[in-house]
C-alpha positions as CSV (number, residue, x, y, z in Angstrom):
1,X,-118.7,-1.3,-126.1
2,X,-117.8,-4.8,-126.5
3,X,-115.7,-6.2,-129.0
4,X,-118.5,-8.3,-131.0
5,X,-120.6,-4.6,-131.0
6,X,-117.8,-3.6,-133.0
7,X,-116.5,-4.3,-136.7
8,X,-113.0,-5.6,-136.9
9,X,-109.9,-3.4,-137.2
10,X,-109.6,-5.0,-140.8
11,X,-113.5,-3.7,-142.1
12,X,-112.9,-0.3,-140.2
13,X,-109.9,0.2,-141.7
14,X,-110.8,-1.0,-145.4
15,X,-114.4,1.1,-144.9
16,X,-112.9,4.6,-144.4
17,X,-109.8,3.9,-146.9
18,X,-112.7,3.2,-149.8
19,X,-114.9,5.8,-148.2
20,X,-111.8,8.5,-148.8
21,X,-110.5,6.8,-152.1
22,X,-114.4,7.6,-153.2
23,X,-114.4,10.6,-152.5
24,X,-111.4,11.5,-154.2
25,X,-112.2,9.8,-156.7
26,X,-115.8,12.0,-157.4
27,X,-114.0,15.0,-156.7
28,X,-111.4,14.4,-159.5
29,X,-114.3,13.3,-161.5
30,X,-116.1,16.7,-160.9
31,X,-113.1,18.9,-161.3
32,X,-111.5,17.4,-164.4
33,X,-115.0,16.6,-166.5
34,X,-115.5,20.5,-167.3
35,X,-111.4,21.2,-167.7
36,X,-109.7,22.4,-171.3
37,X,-107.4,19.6,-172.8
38,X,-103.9,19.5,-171.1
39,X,-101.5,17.6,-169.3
40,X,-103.3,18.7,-166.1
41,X,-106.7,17.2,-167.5
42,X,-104.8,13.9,-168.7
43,X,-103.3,13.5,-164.9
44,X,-106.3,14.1,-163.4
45,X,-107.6,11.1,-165.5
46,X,-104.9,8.6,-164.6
47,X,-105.4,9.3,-161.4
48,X,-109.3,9.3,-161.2
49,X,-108.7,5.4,-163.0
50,X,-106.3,4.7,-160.6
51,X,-108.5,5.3,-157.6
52,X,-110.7,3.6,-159.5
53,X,-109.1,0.3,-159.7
54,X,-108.0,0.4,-156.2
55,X,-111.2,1.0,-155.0
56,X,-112.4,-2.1,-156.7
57,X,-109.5,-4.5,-155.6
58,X,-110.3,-3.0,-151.7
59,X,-113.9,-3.4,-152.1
60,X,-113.0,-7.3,-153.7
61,X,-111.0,-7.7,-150.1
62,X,-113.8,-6.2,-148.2
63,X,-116.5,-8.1,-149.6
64,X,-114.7,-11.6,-148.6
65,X,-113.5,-9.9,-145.1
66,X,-117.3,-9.1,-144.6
67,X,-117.9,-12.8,-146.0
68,X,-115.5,-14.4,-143.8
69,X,-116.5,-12.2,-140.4
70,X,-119.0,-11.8,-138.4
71,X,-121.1,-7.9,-138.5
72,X,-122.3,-6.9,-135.0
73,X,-126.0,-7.3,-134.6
74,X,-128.3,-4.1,-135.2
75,X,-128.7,-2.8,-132.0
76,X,-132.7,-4.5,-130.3
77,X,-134.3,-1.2,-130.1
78,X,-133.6,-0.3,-133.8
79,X,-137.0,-1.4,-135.7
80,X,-136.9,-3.7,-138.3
81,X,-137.8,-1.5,-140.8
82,X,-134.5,0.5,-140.0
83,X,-133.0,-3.1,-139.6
84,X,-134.1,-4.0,-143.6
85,X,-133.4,0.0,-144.7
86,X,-129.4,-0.6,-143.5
87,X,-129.1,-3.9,-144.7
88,X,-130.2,-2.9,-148.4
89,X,-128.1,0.3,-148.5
90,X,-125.4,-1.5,-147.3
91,X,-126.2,-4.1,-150.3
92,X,-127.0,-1.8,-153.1
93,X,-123.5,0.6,-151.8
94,X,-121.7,-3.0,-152.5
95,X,-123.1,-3.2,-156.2
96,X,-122.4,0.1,-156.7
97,X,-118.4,0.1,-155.4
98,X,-118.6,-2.6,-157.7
99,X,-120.1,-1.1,-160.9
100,X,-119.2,2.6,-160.5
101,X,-115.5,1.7,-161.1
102,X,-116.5,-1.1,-163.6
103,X,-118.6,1.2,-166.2
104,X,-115.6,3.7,-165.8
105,X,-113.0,0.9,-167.0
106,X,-115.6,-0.3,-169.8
107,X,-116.5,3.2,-171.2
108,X,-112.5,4.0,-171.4
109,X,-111.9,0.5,-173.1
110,X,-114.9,1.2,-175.6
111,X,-113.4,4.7,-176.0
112,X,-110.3,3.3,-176.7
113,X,-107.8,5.0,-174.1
114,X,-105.4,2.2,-172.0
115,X,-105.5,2.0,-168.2
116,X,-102.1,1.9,-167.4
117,X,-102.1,1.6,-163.3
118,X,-99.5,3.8,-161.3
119,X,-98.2,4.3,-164.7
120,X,-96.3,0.8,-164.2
121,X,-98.4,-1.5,-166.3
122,X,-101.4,-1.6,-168.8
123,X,-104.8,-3.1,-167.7
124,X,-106.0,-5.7,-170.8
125,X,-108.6,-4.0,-172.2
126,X,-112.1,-5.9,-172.5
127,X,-113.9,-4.1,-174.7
128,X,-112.8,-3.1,-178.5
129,X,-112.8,0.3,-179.2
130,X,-116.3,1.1,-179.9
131,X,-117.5,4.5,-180.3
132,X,-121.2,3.2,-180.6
133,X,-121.3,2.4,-177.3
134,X,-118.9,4.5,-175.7
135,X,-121.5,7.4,-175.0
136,X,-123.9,5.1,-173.5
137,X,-121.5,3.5,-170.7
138,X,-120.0,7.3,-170.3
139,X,-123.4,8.1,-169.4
140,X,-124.0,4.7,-167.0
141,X,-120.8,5.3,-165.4
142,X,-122.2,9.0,-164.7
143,X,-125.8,7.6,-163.7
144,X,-124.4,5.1,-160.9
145,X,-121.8,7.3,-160.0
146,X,-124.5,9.7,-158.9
147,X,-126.5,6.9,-157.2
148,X,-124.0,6.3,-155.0
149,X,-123.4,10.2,-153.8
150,X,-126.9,10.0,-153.0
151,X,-126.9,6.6,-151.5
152,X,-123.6,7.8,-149.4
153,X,-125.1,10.8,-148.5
154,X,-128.3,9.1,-146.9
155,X,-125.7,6.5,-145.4
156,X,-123.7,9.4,-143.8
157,X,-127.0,10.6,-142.9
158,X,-128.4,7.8,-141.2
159,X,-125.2,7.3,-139.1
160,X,-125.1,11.1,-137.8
161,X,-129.4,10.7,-137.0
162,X,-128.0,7.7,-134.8
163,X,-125.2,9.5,-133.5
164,X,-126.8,12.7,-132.6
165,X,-130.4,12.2,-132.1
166,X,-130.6,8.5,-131.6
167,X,-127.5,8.8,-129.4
168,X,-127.5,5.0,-129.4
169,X,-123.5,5.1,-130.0
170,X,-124.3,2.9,-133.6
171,X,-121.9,5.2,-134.9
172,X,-119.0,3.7,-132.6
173,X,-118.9,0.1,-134.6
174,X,-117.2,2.0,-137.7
175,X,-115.7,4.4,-136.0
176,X,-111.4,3.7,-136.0
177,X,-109.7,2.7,-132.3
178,X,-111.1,1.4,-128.8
């Protein structure tokens, strides 16, 4: 495969780093949502907005690599319909690495509780405490977090139809070394 089929070391890299930050970062989500108040529960928060602030500042860095670099072309036999399909998921997964991790940061700034990253230093808070909203951007942040498990799950799904039944070696551009 030639090196313009491919995406650059620097978006294959930042791709799977986000890819296993998010999943971490649901899993936590899962796990610590239905836990009983403790210091286990509390960690499992920090950590959960710690992913989530990383994931934001990588996506911020992937967005202007993608800006700044060229994506390998789709490859000619894949329709245009498939073409538009990829290009929109790949679009609406952007908004949604953006806005997952914002409605997290603005539901726990209307809820009143401090983002304090690697425990080193407080995030300013944006919103005032504000219980009246506070349910309402819980449930947004729970709403596009769920989009994008869906819309990650069709991406994942799409990748393995081209890898396995496809076989067109799309799968390759992503995919980490030579």
């Amino acid at each position: 495969m030639a090196n313009n089929e491919r995406y650059s070391a620097v978006s294959v890299a930042l791709h799977w780093l986000i890819a296993l930050l998010i999943i971490a970062a649901f899993s936590l989500g899962w796990v610590m949502t239905d836990m009983k108040i403790s210091p286990t529960k509390l960690q499992y928060y920090s950590y959960h907005k710690w992913i989530g602030v990383t994931v934001l500042a990588l996506v911020a860095v992937r967005l202007l690599n993608r800006l700044l670099s060229q994506a390998p072309d789709y490859p000619a036999h894949m329709s245009v319909w498939q073409q538009k399909a990829a290009s929109y998921t790949h679009l609406l997964l952007y908004v949604l690495m953006f806005a997952v991790p914002l409605s997290g940061y603005f539901y726990t700034c209307a809820a009143g509780y401090p983002v304090v990253y690697l425990g080193l230093f407080e995030l300013p808070s944006v919103i005032a405490p504000n219980p009246e909203i506070k349910h309402s951007l819980k449930e947004l942040h729970e709403i596009l977090t769920y989009g994008m498990a869906a819309l990650v799950l069709m991406h994942i799904a799409a990748a393995l139809k081209h890898q396995f039944i496809d076989k067109d070696g799309l799968l390759r551009r992503m995919m980490p070394g030579k």
